[in-house]
C-alpha positions, 0 to 999 in steps of 0.5 A, a space after each residue: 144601639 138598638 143592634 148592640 141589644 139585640 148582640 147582648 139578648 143572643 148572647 145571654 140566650 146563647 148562655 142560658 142554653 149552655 147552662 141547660 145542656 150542661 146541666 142536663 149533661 151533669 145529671 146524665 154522667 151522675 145517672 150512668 155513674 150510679 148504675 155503673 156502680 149499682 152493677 160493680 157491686 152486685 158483680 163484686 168488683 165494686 170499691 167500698 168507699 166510706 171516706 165521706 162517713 168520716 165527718 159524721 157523727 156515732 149513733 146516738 140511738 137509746 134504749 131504757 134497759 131494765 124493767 118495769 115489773 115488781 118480779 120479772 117473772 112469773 108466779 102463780 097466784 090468787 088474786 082478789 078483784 073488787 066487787 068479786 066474790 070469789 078469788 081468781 085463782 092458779 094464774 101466772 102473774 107479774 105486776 107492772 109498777 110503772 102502768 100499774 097493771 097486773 098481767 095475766 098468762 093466760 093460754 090464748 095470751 097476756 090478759 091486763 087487769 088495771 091496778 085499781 081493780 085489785 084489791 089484793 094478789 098473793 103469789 110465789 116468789 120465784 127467787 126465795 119460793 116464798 109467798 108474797 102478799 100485795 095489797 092496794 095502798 090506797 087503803 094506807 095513807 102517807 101524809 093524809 094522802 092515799 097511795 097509789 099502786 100496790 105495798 107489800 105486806 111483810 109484818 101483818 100486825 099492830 104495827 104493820 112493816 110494808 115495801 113499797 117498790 119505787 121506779 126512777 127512770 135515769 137518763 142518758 149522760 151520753 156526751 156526743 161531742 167527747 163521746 162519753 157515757 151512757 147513751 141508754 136510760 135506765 130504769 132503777 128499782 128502789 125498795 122504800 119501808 114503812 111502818 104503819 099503825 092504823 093504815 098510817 104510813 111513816 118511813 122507816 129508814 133509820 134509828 131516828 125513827 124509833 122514837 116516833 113508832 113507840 116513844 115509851 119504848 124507845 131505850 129498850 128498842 135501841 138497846 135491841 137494834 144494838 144487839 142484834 146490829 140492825 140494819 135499817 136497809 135489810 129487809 130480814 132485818 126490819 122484819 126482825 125489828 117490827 116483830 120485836 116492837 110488837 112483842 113490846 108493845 103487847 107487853 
């Protein structure tokens, strides 16, 4: 019994250093193939295999197209700062909705100014070489809660017309089963009106509204936005539309 043992444990030993000279054999051809191959390749006499690439999947890198800026580019400016007594004035500037910051281009780099720190810019349109007017909306309050970030101001009057510029960040549809859509987010610009009377702010998006901005005027407001077919998602239009309330109203 005690011989039959013995037989058992030598051959397992035996066993056991098969598995290791094979082992360290494997790992041996494994290092001599890949610096064979290493050497093809910088020769170029190296075969270009991709048949184990096959089963993988595409890229599903994403990126957010777009930008986050009111005007992408820059404009010249003068800007009032709070608790500044004089403007700053003849700086390039763009203002970055989403981080709510105005940025400066200055000689030695881009300078950052906190939104909150603004009380208003004015700078040149680059698209229609125009001025625009920015003011802090938190002076303006919707729903008896003050605003965040900047408004434009596009009739500076009783009844006041401003823009507010919205960004919604759209996400990917990519399917990567069916590979399907679109991999990359986006960011999309929505332009919102309002009317305000005392820095009250009310949406303005339709007929509908009319009643609300000048009740006693109503008939004779409807009869003029059917006239002159105003269309209450057109900017020129709207302005068109708030001056002719407040000739209204004074009358």
């Amino acid at each position: 019994m005690r011989n039959t043992k013995l037989y058992i444990f030598s051959v397992l030993l035996s066993f056991g250093g098969l598995c290791v000279s094979a082992q360290e054999s494997d790992q041996a051809l494994r290092s001599i193939r890949a610096n064979n191959t290493m050497n093809q390749l910088s020769e170029g006499n190296g075969n270009l295999n991709t048949t184990g690439l096959y089963g993988m999947g595409p890229s599903t890198s994403t990126k957010v197209l777009g930008d986050p800026y009111w005007d992408v580019h820059w404009g010249i400016s003068s800007v009032e700062l709070k608790g500044g007594k004089e403007l700053v004035e003849g700086n390039y500037v763009r203002y970055d909705i989403y981080n709510d910051e105005l940025e400066f281009l200055l000689k030695d780099g881009i300078k950052i100014i906190p939104g909150s720190k603004v009380v208003s810019v004015v700078w040149q349109d680059s698209l229609f070489s125009k001025a625009r007017f920015l003011v802090n909306a938190n002076k303006f309050k919707q729903s008896g809660v003050p605003l965040t970030g900047f408004v434009e101001i596009l009739v500076d009057n009783e009844i006041a017309l401003l823009k507010r510029m919205n960004l919604n960040i759209k996400k990917p549809t990519y399917n990567q089963a069916l590979d399907v859509g679109n991999k990359d987010s986006r960011i999309v610009k929505e332009e919102v009106y309002y009317y305000s009377v005392n820095n009250t702010l009310a949406r303005l998006k339709s007929k509908k509204d009319i009643k609300a901005i000048s009740p006693k005027n109503q008939a004779v407001l409807e009869s003029f936005v059917k006239e002159k077919k105003i269309k209450f998602n057109n900017e020129g239009d709207l302005i068109l539309f708030i001056e002719y309330c407040n000739t209204v109203s004074k009358n």
